[in-house]
TORMAR-561530 format. One line per field, with one value per residue (C-alpha): residue in three letters; x, y, z. Coordinates in Angstrom, 3 decimals. Layout:
# residues N
code: [ALA;...] .
px: [X;...] .
py: [Y;...] .
pz: [Z;...] .
//
This chain:
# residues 401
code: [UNK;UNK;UNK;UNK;UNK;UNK;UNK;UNK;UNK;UNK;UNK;UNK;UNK;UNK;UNK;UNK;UNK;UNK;UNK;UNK;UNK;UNK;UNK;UNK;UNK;UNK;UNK;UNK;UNK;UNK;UNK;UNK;UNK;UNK;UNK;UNK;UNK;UNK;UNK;UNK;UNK;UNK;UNK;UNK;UNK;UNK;UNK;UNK;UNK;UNK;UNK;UNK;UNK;UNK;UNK;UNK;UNK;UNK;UNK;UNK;UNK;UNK;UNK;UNK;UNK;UNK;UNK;UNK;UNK;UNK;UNK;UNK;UNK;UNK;UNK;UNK;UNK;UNK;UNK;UNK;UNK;UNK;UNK;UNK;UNK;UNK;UNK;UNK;UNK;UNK;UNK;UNK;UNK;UNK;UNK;UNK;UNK;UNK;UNK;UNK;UNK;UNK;UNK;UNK;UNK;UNK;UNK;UNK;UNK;UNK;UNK;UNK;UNK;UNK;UNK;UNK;UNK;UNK;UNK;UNK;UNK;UNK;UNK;UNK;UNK;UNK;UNK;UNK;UNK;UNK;UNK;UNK;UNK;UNK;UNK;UNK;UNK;UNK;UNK;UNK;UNK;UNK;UNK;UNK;UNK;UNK;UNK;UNK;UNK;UNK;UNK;UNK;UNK;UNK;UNK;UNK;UNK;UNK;UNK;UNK;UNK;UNK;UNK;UNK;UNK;UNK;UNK;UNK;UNK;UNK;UNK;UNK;UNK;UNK;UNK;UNK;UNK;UNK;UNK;UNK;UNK;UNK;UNK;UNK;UNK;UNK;UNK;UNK;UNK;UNK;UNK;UNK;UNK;UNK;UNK;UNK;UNK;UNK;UNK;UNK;UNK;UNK;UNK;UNK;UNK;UNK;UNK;UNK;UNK;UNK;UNK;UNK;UNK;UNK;UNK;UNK;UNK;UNK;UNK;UNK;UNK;UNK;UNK;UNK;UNK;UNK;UNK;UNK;UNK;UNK;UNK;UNK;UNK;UNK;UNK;UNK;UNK;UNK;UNK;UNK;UNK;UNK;UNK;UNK;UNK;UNK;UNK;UNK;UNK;UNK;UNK;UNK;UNK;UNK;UNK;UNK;UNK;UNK;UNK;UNK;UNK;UNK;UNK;UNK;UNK;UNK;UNK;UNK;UNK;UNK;UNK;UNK;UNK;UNK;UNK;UNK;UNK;UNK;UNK;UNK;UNK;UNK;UNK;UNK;UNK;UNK;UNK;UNK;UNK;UNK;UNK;UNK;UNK;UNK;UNK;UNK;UNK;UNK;UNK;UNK;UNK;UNK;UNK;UNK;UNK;UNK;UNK;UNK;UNK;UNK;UNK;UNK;UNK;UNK;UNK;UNK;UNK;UNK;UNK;UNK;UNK;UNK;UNK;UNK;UNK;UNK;UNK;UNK;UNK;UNK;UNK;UNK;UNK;UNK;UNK;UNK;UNK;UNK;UNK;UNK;UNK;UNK;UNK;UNK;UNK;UNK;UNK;UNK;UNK;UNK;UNK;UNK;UNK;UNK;UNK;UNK;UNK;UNK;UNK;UNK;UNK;UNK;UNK;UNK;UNK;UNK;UNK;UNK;UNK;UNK;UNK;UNK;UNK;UNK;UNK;UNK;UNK;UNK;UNK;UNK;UNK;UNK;UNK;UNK;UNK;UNK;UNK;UNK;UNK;UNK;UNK;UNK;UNK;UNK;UNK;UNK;UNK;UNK;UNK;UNK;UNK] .
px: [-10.081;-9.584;-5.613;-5.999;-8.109;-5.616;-2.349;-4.297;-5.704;-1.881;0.522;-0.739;0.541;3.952;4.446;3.863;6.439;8.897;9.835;9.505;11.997;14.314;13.824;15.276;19.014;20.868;20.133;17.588;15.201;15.270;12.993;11.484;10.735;9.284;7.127;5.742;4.724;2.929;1.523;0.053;-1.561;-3.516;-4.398;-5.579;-8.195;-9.502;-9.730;-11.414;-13.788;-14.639;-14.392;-16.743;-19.585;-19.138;-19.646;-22.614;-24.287;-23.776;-24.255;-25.019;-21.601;-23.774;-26.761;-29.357;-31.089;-32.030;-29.206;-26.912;-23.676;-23.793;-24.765;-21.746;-19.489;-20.685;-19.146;-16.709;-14.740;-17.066;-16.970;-13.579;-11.143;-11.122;-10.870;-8.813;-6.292;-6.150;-5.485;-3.120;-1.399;-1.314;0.357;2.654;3.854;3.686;6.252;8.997;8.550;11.041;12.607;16.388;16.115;13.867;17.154;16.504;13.407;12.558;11.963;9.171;7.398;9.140;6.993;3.761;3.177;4.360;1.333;-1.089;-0.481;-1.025;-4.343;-5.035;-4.032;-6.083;-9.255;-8.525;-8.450;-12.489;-13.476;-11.726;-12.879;-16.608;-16.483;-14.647;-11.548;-13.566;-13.041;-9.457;-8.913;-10.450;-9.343;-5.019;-5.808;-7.738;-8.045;-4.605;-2.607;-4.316;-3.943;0.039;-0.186;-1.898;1.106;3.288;1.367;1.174;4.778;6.056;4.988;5.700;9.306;9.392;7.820;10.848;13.895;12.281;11.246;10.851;7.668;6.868;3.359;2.778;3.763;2.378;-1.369;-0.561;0.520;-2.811;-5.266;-3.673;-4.143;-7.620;-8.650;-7.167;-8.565;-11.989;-12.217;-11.348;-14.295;-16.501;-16.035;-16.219;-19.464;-21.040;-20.297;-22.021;-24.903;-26.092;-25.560;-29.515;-30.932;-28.936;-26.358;-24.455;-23.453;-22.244;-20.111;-18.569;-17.825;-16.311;-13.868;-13.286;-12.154;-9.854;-8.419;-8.011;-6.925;-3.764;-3.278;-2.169;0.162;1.773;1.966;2.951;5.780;7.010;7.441;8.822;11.374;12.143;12.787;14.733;17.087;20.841;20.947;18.165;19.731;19.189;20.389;23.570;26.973;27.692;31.152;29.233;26.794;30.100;32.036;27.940;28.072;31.543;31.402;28.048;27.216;29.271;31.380;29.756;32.195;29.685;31.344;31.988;29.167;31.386;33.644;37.487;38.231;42.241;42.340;39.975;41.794;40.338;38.707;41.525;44.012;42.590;41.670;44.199;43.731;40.091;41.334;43.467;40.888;38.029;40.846;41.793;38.370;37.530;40.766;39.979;36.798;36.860;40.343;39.750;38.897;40.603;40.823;41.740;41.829;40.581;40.413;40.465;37.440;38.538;36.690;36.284;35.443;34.598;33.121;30.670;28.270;25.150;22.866;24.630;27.612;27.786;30.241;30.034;31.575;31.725;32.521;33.590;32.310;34.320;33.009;32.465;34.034;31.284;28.758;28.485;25.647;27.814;29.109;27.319;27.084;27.457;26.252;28.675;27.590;24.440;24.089;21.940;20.232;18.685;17.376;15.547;14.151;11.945;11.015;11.200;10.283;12.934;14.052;16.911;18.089;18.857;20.334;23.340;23.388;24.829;21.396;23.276;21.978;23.510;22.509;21.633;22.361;25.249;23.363;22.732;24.517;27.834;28.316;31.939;33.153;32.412;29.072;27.922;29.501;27.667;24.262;24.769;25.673;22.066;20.530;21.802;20.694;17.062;17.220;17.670;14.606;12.572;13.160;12.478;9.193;9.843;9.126;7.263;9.189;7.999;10.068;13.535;14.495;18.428;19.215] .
py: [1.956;4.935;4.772;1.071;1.973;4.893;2.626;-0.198;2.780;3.866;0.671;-0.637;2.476;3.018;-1.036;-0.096;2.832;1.591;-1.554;1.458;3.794;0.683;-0.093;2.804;1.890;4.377;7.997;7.877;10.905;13.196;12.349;16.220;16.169;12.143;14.216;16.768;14.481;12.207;15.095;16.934;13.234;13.626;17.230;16.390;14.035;16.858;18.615;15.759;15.941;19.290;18.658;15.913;17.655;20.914;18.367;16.719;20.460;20.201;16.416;13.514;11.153;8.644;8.354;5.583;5.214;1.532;0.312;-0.899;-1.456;2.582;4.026;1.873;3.352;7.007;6.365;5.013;7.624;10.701;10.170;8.809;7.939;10.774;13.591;11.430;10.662;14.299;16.032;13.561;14.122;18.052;17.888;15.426;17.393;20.532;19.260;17.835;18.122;20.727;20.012;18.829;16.124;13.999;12.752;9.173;7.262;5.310;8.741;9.157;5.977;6.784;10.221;9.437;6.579;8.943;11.262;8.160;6.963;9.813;9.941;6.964;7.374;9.510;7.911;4.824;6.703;7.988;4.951;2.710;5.159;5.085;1.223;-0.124;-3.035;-5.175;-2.338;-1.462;-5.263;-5.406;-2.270;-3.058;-6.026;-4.167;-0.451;0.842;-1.595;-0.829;3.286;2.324;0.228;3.385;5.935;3.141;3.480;7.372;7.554;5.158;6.960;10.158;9.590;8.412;12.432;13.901;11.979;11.749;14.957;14.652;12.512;14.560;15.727;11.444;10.183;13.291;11.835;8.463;9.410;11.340;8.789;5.250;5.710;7.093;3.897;1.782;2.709;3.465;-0.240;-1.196;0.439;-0.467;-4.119;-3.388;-1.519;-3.097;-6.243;-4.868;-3.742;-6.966;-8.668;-9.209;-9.299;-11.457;-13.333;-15.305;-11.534;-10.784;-13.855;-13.312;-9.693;-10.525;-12.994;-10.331;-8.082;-10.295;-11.568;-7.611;-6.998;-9.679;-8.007;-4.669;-6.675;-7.599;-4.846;-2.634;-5.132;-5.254;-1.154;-1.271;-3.527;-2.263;1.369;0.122;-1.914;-1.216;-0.714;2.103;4.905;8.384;11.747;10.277;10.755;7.082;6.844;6.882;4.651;1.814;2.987;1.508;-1.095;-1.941;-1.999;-3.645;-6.513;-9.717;-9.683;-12.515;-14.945;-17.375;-21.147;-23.054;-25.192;-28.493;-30.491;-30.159;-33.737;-34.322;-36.307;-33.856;-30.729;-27.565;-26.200;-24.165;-26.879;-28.429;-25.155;-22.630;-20.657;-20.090;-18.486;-15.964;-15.294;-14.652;-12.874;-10.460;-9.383;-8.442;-6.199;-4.953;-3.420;-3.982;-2.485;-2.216;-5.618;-8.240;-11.377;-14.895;-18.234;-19.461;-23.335;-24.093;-21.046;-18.623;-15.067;-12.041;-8.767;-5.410;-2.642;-0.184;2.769;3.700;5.277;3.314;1.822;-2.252;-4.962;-8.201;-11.189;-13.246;-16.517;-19.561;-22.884;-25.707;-26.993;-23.707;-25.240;-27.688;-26.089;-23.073;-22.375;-22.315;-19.071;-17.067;-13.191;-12.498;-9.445;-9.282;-5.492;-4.695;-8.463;-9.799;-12.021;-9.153;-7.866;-11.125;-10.729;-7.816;-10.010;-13.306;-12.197;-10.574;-12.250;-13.595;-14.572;-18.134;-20.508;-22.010;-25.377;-23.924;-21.495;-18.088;-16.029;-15.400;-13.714;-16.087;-13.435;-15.186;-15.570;-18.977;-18.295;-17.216;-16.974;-15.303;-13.522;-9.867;-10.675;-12.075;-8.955;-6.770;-8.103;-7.689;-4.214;-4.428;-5.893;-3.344;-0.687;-2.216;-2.964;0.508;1.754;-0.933;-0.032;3.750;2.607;3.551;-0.273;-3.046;-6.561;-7.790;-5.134;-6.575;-7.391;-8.372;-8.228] .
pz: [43.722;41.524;41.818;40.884;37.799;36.565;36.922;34.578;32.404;32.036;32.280;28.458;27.229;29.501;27.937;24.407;24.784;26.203;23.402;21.409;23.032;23.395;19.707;18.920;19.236;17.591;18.634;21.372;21.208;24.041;26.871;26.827;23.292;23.717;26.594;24.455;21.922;24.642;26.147;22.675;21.964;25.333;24.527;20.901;22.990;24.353;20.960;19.112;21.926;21.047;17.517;17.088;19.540;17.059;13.915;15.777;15.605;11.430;10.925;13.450;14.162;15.579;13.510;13.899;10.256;10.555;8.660;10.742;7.942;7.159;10.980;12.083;9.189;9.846;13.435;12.647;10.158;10.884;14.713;15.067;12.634;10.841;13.263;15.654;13.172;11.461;15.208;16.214;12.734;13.027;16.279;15.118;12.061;14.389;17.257;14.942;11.105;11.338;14.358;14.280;16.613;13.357;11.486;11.005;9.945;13.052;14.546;12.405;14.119;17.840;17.836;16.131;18.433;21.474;20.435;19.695;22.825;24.485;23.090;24.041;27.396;28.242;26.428;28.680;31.652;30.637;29.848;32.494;35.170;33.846;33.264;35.668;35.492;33.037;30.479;31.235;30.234;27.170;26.135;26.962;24.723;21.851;21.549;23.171;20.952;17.762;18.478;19.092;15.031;13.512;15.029;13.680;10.081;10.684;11.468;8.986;6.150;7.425;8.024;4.012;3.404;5.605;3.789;0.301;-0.153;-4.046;-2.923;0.057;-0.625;-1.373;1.697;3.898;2.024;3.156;6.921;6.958;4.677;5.859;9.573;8.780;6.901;9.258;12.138;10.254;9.649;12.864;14.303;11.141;12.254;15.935;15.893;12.998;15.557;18.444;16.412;14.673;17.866;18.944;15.275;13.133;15.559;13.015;11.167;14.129;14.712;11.144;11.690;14.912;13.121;10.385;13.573;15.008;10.965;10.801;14.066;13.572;10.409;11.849;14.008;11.678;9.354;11.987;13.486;10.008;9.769;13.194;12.004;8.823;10.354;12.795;11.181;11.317;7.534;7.599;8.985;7.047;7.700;9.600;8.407;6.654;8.401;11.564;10.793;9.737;12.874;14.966;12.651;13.456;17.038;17.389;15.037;14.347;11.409;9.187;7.454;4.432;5.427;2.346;0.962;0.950;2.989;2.164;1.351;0.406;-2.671;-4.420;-6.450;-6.073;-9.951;-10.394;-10.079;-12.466;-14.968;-13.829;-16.289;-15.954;-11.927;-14.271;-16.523;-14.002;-11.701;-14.583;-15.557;-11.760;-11.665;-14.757;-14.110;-10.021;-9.408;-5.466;-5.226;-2.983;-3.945;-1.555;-1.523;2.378;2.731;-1.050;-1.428;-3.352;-2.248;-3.698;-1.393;-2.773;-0.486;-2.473;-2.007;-3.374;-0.795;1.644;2.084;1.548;1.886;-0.684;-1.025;-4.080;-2.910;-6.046;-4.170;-4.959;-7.825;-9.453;-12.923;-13.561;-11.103;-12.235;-9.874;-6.843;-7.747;-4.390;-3.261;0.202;1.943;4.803;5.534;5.823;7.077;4.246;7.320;8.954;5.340;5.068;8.118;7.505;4.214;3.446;-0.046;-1.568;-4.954;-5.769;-1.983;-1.152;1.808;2.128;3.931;7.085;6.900;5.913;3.129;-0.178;-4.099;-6.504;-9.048;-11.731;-14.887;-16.139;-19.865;-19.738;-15.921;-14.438;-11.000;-13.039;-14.110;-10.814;-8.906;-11.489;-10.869;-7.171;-7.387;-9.737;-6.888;-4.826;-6.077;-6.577;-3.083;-2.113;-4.594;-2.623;0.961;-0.421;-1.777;-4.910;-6.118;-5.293;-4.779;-8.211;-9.933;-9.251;-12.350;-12.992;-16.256] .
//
């Protein structure tokens, strides 16, 4: 029985780490270090234990005053969240804040949920051994899971402190405070639950609903991070030619398909204004000297590779009614695929659909629009982009000019 116990006590977290280790596509961390990690997580179980039976000498972590909102939120900081969170971050920071093996951001999230789960872990196996298979149920769908979304919000954050060092000392607060708050609430909710359960019934049933609203909340907040980090785009401390050379050999190229069917009486806009092609085509030399401009299928596109913190590949394509239309004039993000961006967020402004479902900048001004000044907001976009996925903005902020 006790072997059967351990291997469901265990398999939630082996699960949880290893879509982690395989979302980590680039440079996978080496299985000795991953070890460590998962091993100091276990050990800072042990020191909590200590820890919070040290604290109970000073002030009671479990106090039973009658009121059932602040005994449940005593426990739930003072008796777990906060020393939980603060021993899993010092060993954390300890194993690899200086250690050459953290040189990209995903790392960040790859170790802290290493040493969360091996806190976890090992909790499980107390509890699952003292309760029996019931527990070891509940707890793969419920407590393992949510220590796994607070390394991912430990991690996250701390990753931002090790490649933006300018705002180091912020982001080392929030890979400390955020984990503590969320898992602080999650116990709130889930003792504050279990208390009101005999005296006031329907409190109960609400809190339990709150649990479960907040419970699919870090879901998805940590899915997001996860995805984020890992995206091909959001590589740091990597040499950028090796990060187009990945690119390169492991995502489609992406080729925008005009918006409209070629039809053969219809001339193409600059047929009919050819001088409008030469003005827009001298302007984009003029200030875009490496561009490359060509005419595919009666679409005339315009590619243009550029860096800021990373290196990107546009494509202003003229649709084929670009002369009265001036609308159709799209940008294309061919590299990093502007698809995948959207995919972390829906949200970002200024991105639009074409009608075969591939995403494009809807960034030429309304007054006044041209190939230069549609290229120039892009490379505006860009670069607020960039300040975004640093967390230096907030999605609100993109303002084009």
């Amino acid at each position: 029985m006790i072997p059967f116990l351990l291997i469901l006590s265990v398999l939630p977290s082996a699960l949880i780490l290893l879509y982690l280790y395989k979302k980590d596509k680039y440079e996978q961390e080496p299985l000795s270090l991953l070890l460590k990690a998962f091993g100091l997580g276990a050990l800072s179980t042990v020191c909590v234990i200590i820890a919070v039976t040290l604290l109970n000498l000073i002030v009671p972590t479990e106090p039973n005053t009658g009121n059932h909102f602040l005994d449940s939120f005593v426990t739930a900081f003072l008796g777990a969240a906060i020393p939980e969170e603060l021993l899993k971050f010092a060993m954390l920071y300890w194993l690899i804040w200086k250690n050459r093996n953290f040189n990209e951001r995903f790392d960040g999230i790859i170790y802290a949920v290493f040493v969360s789960m091996g806190f976890a872990t090992l909790e499980n196996i107390m509890y699952v051994l003292q309760n029996g298979t019931g527990t070891a149920f509940v707890r793969a769908l419920t407590a393992v899971p949510a220590h796994a979304l607070f390394g991912v919000a430990m991690g996250y954050y701390f990753s931002y402190a090790k490649f933006l060092p300018e705002y180091e000392r912020k982001y080392l607060t929030l890979s400390i405070c955020v984990p503590i708050v969320l898992h602080g609430v999650y116990d709130f909710l889930c003792f504050a639950e279990a208390k009101f359960w005999e005296s006031h019934p329907e409190l109960s049933i609400l809190l339990l609903l709150l649990f479960i609203g907040f419970v699919v909340f870090l879901w998805i907040q940590g899915l997001r991070k996860i995805k984020k980090m890992s995206a091909d785009f959001y590589f740091t401390g990597i040499p950028a030619n090796e990060v187009q050379e990945y690119i390169a050999n492991n995502q489609p190229q992406y080729e925008p398909q005009p918006t409209a069917q070629t039809v053969s009486y219809l001339r193409n806009w600059y047929e009919i204004t050819p001088m409008l092609l030469e003005k827009e085509q001298d302007e984009i030399y003029e200030k875009y000297p490496n561009a490359d401009i060509d005419v595919e299928d009666g679409i005339i596109k315009v590619s243009l590779s550029v860096t800021a913190n990373f290196s990107w590949q546009i494509q202003l394509v003229y649709a084929r009614n670009y002369r009265k239309l001036k609308e159709q004039l799209r940008t294309y993000i061919l590299q990093p695929d502007l698809n995948e961006m959207v995919a972390i967020s829906a949200e970002i402004p200024f991105v639009k659909a074409d009608l075969q479902g591939n995403y494009y900048l809807d960034v030429a001004p309304v007054e006044q629009p041209s190939g230069t000044t549609a290229i120039d907001n892009a490379l505006q976009w860009i670069l607020l982009f960039e300040k975004w996925v640093n967390e230096k903005i907030e999605l609100n902020e993109f303002v084009i000019n």
